[in-house]
TORKOL-4160 file (C-alpha; in steps of 0.2 Angstrom, whole numbers, padded with zeros to 4 digits, m for minus):
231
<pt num="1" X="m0110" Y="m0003" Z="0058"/>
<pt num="2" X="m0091" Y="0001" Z="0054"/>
<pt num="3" X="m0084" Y="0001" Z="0037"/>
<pt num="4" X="m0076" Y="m0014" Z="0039"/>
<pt num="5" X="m0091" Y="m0022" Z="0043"/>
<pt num="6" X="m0101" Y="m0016" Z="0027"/>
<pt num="7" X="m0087" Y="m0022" Z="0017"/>
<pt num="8" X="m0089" Y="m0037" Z="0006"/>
<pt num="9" X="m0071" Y="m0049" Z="0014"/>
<pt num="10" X="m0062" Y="m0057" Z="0003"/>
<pt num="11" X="m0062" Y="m0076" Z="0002"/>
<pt num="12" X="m0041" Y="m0085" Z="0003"/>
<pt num="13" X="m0041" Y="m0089" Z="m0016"/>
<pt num="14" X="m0042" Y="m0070" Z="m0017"/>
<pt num="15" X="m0027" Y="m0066" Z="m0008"/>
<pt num="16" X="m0012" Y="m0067" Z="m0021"/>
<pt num="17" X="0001" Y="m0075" Z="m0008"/>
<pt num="18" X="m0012" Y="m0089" Z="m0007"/>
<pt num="19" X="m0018" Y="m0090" Z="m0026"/>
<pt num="20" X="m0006" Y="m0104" Z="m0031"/>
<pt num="21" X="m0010" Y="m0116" Z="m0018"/>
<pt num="22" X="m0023" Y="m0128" Z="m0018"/>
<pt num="23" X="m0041" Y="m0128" Z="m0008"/>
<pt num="24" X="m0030" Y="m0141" Z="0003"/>
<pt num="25" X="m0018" Y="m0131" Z="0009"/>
<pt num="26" X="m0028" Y="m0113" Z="0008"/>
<pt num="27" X="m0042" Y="m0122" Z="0019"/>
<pt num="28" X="m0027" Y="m0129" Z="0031"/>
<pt num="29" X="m0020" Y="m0109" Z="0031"/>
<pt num="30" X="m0038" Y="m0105" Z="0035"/>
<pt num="31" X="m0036" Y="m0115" Z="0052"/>
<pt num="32" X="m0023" Y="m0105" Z="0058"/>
<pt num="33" X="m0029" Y="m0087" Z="0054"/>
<pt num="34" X="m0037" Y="m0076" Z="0067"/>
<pt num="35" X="m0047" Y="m0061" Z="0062"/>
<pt num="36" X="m0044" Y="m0046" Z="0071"/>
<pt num="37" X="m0054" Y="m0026" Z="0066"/>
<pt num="38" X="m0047" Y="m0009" Z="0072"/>
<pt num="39" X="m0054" Y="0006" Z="0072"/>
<pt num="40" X="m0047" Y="0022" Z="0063"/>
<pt num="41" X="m0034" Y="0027" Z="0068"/>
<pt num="42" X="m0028" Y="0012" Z="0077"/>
<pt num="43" X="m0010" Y="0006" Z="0078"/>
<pt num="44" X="m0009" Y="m0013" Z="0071"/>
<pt num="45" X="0010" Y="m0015" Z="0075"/>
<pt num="46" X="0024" Y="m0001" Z="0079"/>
<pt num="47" X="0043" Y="0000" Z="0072"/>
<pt num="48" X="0056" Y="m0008" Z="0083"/>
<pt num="49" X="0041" Y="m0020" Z="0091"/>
<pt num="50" X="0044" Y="m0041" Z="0087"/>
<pt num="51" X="0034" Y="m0044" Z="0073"/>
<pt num="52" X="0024" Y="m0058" Z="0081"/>
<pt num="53" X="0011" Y="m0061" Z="0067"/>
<pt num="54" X="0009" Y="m0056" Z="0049"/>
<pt num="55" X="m0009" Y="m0048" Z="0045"/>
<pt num="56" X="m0019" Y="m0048" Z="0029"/>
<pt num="57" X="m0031" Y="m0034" Z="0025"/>
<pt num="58" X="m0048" Y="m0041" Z="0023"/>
<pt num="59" X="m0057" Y="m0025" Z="0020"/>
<pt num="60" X="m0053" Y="m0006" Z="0022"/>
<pt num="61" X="m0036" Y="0001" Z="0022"/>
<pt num="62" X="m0018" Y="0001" Z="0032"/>
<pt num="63" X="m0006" Y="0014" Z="0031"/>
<pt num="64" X="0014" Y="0008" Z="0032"/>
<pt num="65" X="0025" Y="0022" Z="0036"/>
<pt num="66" X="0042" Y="0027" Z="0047"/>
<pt num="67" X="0045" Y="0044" Z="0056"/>
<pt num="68" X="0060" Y="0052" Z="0055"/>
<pt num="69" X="0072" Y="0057" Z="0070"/>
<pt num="70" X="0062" Y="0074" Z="0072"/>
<pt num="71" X="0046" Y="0064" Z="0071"/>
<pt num="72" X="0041" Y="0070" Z="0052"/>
<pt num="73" X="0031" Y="0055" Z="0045"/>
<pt num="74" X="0035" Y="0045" Z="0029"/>
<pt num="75" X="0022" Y="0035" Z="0022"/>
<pt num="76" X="0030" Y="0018" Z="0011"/>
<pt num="77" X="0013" Y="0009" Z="0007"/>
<pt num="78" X="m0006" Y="0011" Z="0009"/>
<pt num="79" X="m0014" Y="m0007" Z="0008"/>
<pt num="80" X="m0029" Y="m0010" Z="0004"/>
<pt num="81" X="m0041" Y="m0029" Z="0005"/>
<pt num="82" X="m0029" Y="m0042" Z="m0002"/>
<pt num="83" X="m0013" Y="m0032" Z="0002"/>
<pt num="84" X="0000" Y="m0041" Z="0017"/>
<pt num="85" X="0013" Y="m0035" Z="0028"/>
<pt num="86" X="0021" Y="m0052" Z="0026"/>
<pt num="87" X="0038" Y="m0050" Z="0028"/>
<pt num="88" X="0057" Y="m0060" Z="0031"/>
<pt num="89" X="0050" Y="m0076" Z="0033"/>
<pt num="90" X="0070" Y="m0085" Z="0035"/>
<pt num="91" X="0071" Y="m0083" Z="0054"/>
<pt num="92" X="0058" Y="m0085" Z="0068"/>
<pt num="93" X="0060" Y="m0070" Z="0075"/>
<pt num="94" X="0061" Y="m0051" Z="0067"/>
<pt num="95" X="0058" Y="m0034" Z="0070"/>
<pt num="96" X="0047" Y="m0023" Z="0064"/>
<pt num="97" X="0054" Y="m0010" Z="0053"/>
<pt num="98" X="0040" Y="0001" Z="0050"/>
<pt num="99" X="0022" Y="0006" Z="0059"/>
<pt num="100" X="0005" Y="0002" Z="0053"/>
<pt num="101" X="m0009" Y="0013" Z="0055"/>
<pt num="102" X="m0027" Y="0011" Z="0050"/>
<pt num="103" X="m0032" Y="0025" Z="0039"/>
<pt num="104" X="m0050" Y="0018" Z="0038"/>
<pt num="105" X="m0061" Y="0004" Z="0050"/>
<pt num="106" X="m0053" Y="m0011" Z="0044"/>
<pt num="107" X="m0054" Y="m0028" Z="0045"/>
<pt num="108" X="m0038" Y="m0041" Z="0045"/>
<pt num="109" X="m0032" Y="m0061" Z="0046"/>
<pt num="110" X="m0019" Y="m0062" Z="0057"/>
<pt num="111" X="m0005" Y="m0075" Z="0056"/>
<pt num="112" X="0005" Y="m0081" Z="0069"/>
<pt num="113" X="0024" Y="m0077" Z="0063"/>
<pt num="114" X="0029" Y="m0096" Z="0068"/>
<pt num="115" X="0015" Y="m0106" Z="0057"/>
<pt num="116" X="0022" Y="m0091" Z="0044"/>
<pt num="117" X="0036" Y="m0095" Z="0043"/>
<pt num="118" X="0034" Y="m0116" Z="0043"/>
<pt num="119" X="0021" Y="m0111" Z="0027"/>
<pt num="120" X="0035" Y="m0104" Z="0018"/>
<pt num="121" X="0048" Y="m0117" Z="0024"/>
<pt num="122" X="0037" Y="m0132" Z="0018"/>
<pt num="123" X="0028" Y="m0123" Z="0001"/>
<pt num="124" X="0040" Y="m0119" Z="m0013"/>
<pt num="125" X="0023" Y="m0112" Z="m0021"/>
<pt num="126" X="0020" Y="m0100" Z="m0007"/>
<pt num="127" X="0039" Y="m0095" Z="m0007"/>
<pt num="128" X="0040" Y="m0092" Z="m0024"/>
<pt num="129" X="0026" Y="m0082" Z="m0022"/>
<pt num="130" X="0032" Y="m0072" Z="m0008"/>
<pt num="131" X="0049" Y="m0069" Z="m0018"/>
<pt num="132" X="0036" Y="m0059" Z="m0031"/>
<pt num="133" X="0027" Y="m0050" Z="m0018"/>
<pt num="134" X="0044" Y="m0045" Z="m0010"/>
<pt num="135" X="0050" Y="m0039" Z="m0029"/>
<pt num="136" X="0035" Y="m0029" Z="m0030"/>
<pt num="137" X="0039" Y="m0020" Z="m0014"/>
<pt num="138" X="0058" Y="m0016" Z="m0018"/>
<pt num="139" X="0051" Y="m0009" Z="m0036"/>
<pt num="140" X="0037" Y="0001" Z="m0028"/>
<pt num="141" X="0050" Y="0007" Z="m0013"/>
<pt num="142" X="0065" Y="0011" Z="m0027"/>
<pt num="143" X="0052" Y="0023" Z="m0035"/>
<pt num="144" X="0046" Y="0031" Z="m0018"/>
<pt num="145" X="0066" Y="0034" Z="m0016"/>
<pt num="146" X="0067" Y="0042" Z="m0033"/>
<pt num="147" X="0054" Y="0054" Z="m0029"/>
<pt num="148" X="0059" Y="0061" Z="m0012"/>
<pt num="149" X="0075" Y="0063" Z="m0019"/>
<pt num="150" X="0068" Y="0076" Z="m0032"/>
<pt num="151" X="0069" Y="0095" Z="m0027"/>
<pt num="152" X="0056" Y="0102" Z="m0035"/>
<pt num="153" X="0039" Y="0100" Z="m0027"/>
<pt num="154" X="0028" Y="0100" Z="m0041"/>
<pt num="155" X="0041" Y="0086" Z="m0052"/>
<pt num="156" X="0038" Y="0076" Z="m0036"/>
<pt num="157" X="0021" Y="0076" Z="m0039"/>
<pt num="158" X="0019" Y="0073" Z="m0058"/>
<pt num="159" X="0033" Y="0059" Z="m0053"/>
<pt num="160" X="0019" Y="0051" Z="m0041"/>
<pt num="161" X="0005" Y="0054" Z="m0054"/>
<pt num="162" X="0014" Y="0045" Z="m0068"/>
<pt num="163" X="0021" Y="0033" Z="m0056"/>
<pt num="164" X="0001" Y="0028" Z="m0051"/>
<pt num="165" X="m0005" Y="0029" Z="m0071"/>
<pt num="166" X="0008" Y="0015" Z="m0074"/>
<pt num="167" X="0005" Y="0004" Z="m0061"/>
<pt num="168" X="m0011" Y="0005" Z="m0057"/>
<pt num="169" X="m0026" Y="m0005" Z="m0063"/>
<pt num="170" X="m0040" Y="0007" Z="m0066"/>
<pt num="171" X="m0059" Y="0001" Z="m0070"/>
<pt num="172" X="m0066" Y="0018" Z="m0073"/>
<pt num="173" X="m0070" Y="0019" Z="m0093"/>
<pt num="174" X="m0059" Y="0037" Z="m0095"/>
<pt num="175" X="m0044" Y="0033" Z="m0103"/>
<pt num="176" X="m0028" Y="0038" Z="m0091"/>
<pt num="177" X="m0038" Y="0038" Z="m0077"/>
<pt num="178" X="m0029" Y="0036" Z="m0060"/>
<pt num="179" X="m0040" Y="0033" Z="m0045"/>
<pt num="180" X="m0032" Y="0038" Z="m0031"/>
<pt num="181" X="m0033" Y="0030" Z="m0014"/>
<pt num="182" X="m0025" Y="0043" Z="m0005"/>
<pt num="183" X="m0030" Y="0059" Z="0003"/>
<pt num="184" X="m0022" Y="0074" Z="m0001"/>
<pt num="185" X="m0013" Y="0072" Z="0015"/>
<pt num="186" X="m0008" Y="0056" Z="0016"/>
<pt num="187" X="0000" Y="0060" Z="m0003"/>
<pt num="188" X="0009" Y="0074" Z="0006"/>
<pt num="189" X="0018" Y="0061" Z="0019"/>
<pt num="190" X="0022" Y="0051" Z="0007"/>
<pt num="191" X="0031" Y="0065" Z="m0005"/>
<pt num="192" X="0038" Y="0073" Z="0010"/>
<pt num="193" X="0028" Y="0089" Z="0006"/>
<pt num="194" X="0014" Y="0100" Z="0015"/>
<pt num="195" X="m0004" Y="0098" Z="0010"/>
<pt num="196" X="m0006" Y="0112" Z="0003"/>
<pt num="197" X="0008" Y="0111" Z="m0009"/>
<pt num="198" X="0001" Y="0096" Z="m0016"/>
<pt num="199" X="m0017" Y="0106" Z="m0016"/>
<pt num="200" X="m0010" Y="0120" Z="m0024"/>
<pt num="201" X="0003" Y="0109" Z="m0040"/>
<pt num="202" X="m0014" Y="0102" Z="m0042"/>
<pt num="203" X="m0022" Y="0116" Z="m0047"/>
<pt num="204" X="m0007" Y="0122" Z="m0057"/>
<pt num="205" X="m0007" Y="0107" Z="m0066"/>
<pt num="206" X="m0026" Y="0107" Z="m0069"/>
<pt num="207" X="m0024" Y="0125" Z="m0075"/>
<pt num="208" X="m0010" Y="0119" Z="m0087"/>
<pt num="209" X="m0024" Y="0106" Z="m0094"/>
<pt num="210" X="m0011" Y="0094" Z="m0089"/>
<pt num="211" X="m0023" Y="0082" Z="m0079"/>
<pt num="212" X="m0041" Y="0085" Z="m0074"/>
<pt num="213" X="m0048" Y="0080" Z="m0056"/>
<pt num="214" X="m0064" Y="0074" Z="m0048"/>
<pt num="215" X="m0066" Y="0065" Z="m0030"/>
<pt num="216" X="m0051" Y="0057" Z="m0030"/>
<pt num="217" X="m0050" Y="0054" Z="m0048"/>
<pt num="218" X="m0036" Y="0062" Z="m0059"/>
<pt num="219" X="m0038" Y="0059" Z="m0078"/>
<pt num="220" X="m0023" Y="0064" Z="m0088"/>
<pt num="221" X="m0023" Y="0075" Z="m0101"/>
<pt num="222" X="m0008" Y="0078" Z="m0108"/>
<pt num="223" X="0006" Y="0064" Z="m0103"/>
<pt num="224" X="0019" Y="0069" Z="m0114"/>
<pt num="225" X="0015" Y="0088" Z="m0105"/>
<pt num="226" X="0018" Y="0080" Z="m0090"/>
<pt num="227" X="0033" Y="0070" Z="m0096"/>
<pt num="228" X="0040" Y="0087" Z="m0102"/>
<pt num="229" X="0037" Y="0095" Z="m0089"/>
<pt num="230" X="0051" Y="0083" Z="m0079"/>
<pt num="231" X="0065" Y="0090" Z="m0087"/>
């Protein structure tokens, strides 16, 4: 059995675009989604294509990302269960401005971009909503710009690792824990740096007894280190 399959799938009163509506409406929602599971690896939709349906990430996890002219690729978002791709819901028909990539076996609903955007149109709830989901999204993407634009690899990264801290809901008991759902790699194509260079002002940092780090888990140390170390 696939990962997707082993994960426990979120019910519609988990989903935060749907959390404000009643068991009415999410159970009239329910009739209209489809659920669809890719394997990774697998392309869910590519940039430029008609975005004919929204998806919702169930379980596993969904990569977001553009490539550049020269075909360098920049990660935007990783979702994860919970997470949508839902998108400009004021016209019926719209075009895809990024790719979406599963990074692990996952499992998605599927919307059909017409009952979308009749939701929207007819749910002042839902819209609302979505107007919080898309400020979300133009905070998280102002930070990504913010980053890239930095020269220095390494302030790129403490950027990133602060950025998570603050953002990020941890249940681990360490204080300043951030649990990264990122490879190494996929931090990489998001920073618009190599692997290795996040591998090795990892270590650097971890010599400086800025941050400590264990499977995907960094715990940090010393913020104001970190903070200084920015300037």
């Amino acid at each position: 059995m696939n990962s997707a399959g082993k994960s426990k799938k979120l019910q519609l009163k988990d989903i935060s675009l749907f959390q404000d509506l009643s068991t009415e409406e999410r159970n009239a929602i329910g009739k209209c989604l489809k659920e669809a599971t890719f394997k990774k690896g697998e392309i869910l939709f590519s940039e430029g294509m008609a975005c004919e349906r929204v998806f919702i990430v169930q379980s596993g996890r969904v990569k977001i990302f553009r490539l550049s002219s020269s075909g360098k690729e920049q990660i935007l978002e990783v979702f994860g269960p919970g997470d949508t791709c839902a998108c400009n819901p004021g016209v019926a028909y719209w075009s895809c401005s990024s790719s979406a990539q599963a990074l692990t076996d996952c499992c998605v609903w599927t919307l059909s971009r017409f009952n979308y955007v009749q939701m929207v149109k007819s749910n002042s709830r839902m819209a609302h909503t979505l107007n919080r989901i898309f400020a979300e999204r133009l905070c998280k993407f102002s930070s990504l710009i913010e980053m890239v634009s930095v020269d220095d690899p390494r302030k790129r990264l403490i950027k990133f690792i602060l950025e998570m801290a603050s953002h990020q809901e941890c249940q681990c008991p360490e204080e300043n824990c951030v649990c990264l759902t990122m490879t190494q790699d996929e931090i990489a194509q998001r920073l618009g740096i190599t692997r290795v260079t996040v591998a090795r002002h990892l270590q650097q940092l971890k010599n400086l007894k800025f941050i400590s780090s264990h499977d995907r888990q960094i715990t940090i140390l010393d913020k104001k280190g970190l903070e200084k170390a920015l300037l």
